[in-house]
C-alpha positions in Angstrom: 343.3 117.1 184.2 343.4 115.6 180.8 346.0 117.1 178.4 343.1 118.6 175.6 341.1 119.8 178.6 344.4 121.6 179.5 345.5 122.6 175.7 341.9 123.9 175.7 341.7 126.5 178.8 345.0 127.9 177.6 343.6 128.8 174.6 340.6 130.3 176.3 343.0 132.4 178.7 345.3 133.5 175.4 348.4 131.6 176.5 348.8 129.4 173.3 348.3 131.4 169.4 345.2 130.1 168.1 347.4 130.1 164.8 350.6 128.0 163.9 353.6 130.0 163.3 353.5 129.6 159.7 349.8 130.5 159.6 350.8 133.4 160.9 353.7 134.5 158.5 351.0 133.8 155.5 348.8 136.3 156.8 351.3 139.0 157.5 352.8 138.1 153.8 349.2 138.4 152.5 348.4 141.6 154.9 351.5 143.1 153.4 350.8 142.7 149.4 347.4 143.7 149.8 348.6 147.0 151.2 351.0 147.1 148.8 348.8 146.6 146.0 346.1 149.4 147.5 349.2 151.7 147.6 350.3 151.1 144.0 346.7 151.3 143.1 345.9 154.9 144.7 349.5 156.1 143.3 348.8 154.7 139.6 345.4 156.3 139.7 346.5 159.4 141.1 348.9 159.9 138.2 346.2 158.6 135.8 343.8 161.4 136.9 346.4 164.2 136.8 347.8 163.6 134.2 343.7 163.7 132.5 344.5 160.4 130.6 341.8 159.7 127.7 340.8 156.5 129.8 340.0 158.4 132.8 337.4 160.4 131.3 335.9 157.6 129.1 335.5 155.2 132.6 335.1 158.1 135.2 334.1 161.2 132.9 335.1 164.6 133.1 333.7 165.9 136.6 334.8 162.7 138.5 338.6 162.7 136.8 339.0 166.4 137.6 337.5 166.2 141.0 340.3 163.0 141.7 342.6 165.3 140.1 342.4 168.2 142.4 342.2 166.1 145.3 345.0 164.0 144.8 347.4 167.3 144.1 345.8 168.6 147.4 346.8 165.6 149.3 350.5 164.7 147.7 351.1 169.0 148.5 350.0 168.6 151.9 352.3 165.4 152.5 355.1 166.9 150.3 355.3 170.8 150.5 359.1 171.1 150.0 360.6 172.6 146.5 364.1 170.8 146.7 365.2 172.4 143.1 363.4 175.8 143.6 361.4 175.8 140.9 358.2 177.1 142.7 356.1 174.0 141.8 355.6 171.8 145.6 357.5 168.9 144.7 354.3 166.6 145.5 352.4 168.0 142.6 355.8 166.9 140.4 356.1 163.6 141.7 352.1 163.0 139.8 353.0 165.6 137.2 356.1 163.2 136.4 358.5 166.1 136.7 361.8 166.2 138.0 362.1 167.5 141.6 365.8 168.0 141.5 366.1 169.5 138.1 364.7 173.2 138.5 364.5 173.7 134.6 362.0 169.9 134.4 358.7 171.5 136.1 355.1 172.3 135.2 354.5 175.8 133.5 354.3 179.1 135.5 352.5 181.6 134.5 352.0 185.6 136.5 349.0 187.6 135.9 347.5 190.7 137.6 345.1 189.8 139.5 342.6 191.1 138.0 343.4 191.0 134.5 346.4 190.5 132.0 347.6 194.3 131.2 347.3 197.9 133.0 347.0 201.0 132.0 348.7 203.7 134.0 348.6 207.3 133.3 352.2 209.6 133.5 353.1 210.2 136.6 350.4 207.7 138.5 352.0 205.6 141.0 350.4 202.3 141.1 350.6 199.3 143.1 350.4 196.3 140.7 348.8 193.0 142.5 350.0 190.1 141.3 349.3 186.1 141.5 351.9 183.6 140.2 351.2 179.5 140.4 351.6 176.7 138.2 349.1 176.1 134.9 347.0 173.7 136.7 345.2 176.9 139.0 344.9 174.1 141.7 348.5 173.8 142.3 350.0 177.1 143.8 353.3 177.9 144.0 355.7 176.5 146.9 356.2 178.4 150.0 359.0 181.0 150.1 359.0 181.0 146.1 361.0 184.0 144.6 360.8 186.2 141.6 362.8 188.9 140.4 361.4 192.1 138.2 363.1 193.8 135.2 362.2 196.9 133.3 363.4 198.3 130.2 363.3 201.6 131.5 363.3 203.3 135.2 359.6 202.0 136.8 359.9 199.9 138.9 359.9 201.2 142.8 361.0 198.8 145.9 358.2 198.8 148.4 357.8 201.8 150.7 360.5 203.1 148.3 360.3 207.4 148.1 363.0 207.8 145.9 363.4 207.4 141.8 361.8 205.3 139.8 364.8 202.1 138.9 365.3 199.6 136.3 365.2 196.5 138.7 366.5 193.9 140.1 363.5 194.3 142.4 363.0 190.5 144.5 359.7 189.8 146.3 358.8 186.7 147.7 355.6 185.5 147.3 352.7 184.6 150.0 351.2 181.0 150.6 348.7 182.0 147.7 350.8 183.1 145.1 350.3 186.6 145.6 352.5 189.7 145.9 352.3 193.4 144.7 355.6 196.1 143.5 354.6 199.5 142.3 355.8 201.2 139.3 355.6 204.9 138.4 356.1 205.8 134.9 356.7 209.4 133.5 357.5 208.8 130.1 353.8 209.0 128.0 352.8 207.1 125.5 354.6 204.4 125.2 355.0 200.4 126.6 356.8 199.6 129.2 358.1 196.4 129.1 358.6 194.0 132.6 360.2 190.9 132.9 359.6 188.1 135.7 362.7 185.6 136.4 362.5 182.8 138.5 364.7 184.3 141.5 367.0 181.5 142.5 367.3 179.7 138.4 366.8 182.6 136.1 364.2 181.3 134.4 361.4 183.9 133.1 358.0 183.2 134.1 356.5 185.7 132.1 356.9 189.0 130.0 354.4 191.7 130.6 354.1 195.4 128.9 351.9 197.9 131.1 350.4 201.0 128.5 351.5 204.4 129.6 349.1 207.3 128.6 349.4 211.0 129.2 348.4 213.3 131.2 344.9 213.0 132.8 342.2 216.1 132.0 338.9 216.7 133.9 337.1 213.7 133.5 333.7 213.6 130.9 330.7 211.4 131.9 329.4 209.1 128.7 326.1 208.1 127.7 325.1 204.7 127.7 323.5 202.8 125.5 321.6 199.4 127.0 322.7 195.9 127.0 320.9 194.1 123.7 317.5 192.9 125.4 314.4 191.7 123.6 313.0 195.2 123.6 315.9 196.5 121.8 314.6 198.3 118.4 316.4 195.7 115.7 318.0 198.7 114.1 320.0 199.3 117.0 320.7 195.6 118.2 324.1 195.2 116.0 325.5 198.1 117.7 324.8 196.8 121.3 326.8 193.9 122.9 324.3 191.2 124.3 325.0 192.4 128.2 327.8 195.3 128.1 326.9 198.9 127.1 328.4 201.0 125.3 329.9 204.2 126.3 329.2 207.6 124.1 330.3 211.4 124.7 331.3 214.4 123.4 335.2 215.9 122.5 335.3 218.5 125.2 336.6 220.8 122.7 340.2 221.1 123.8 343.3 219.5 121.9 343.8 216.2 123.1 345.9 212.9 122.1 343.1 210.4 123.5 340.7 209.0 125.8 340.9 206.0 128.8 337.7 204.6 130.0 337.1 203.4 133.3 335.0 201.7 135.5 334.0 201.4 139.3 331.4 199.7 141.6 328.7 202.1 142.3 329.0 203.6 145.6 331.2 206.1 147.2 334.8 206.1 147.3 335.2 203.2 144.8 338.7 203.0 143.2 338.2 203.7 139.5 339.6 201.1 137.3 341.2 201.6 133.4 340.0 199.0 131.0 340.5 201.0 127.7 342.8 203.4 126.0 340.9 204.9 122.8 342.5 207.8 120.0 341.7 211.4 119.9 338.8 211.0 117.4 336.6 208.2 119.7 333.5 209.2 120.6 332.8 205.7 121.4 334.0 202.4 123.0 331.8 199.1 124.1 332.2 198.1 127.8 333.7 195.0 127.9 334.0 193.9 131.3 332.2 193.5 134.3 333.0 193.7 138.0 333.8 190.1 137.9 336.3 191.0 135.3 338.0 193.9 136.9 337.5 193.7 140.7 337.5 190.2 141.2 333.7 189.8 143.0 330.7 189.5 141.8 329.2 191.1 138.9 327.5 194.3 140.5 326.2 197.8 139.2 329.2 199.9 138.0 329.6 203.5 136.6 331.1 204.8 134.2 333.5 207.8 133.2 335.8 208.8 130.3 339.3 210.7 131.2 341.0 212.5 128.3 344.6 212.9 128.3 347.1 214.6 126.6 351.2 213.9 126.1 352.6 217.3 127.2 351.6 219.4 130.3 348.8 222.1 130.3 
């Protein structure tokens, strides 16, 4: 058989590369920088978009950039968990944040909050369990997993979970959940006065956040306001700059005993509902505007609420 007849059915059967040698080093070499040059692509854009750089939103605008944004924190999280420095930021979210991840005082901000709002209101006495969220100023990036804080106080408030003893001062360490979350109750029996809480970072020292939580008196027999309608288009003009546009406001009456003030509170409408304080008002109020909704204080959707006024006084009956 001819030697190009042969050359040819060797091909065919996959004995002989269809390529030279060479030809195919050129390709690899080529293969290779392209996926290079995707890589450093996605990587450059990815910090480009978290970071919110002016040229992103001029060539991509605002809802693309911050879509990108989100999604590429998700992603470098999910590949990149860990928080070698414990700093509670996921050291993938520093790597596009340009942070360090072995320097625990070189992070994005931290902030803590209630979960429902930025202050409380506790009456003396009440034992509450305060529910907290902690993660990083960009709300998509939550904290790393096994993060820990530790609580202050300036006086004796602060109670260890499950705790039936005293009241202490802290150190009180939680750890916090794969959302941020985590709760400590405090019991206060000192009235009217702040009491001041600290959050450190656990493991650096570093605070996260200072918080003072309003102490009241003791609570009387609660009075039911009056309420005066959200502004609407029917509302008589005389009374519209009294009303706010879709909060009412609450009236009553002094019950006629001595008293050193009032808290109004709030709670879905249907039985058993946890009430909820949203204002402290002086002795003289007759009067305060409802300025939150059940988004506000309950975290779900807005919903009807009701309404009471508790007034309290500093010393025991």
């Amino acid at each position: 058989m001819p030697s190009a007849a042969i050359t040819t059915l060797r091909e065919a059967r996959g004995d002989l590369p269809l390529l030279p040698k060479r030809s195919w080093r050129a390709v690899m070499r080529f293969t290779l920088l392209a996926a290079l040059a995707v890589g450093l692509g996605f990587v450059a854009l990815g910090w480009a978009v978290t970071r919110q750089h002016d040229l992103c939103f001029r060539v991509l605008g605002w809802q693309i950039t911050q879509t990108l944004s989100t999604r590429y924190l998700a992603c470098a999280m999910t590949l990149f968990p860990e928080d070698w420095d414990r700093d509670g930021v996921p050291d993938g979210a520093e790597f596009f944040w340009g942070s360090s991840v072995t320097d625990a005082h070189d992070h994005p901000g931290l902030d803590a909050a209630l979960t429902d709002r930025y202050y409380e209101i506790l009456f003396c006495g009440e034992r509450k369990r305060l529910h907290w969220r902690v993660n990083a100023l960009n709300d998509t990036v939550p904290v790393a997993r096994g993060f820990r804080l530790k609580f202050t106080a300036d006086d004796p408030v602060l109670l260890r979970s499950g705790s039936k003893g005293e009241p202490i001062t802290g150190p009180i360490t939680v750890t916090v959940d794969e959302w941020g979350g985590f709760a400590i109750d405090v019991l206060a029996d000192v009235p009217d006065r702040e009491q001041r809480l600290q959050i450190d970072n656990a493991d650096t020292g570093e605070m996260v956040r200072e918080m003072c939580i309003t102490v009241v008196g003791y609570p009387q027999p609660s009075v039911r306001p009056h309420l005066l309608p959200p502004n609407t288009d029917a509302t008589p003009p005389e009374l519209r700059h009294e009303l706010a546009p879709d909060k009412p406001i609450l009236r009553w009456k002094h019950p006629g005993t001595p008293l050193d003030g009032y808290v109004a509170e709030a709670a879905r409408d249907e039985a058993g509902a946890e009430w909820k304080a949203f204002r402290w008002c002086g002795p003289e109020a007759t009067e305060c505007r409802a300025a939150h909704t059940a988004a506000s204080l309950f975290g779900q959707p807005d919903g009807p609420l009701k309404w009471r006024v508790v007034p309290f006084r500093n010393t025991l009956p």
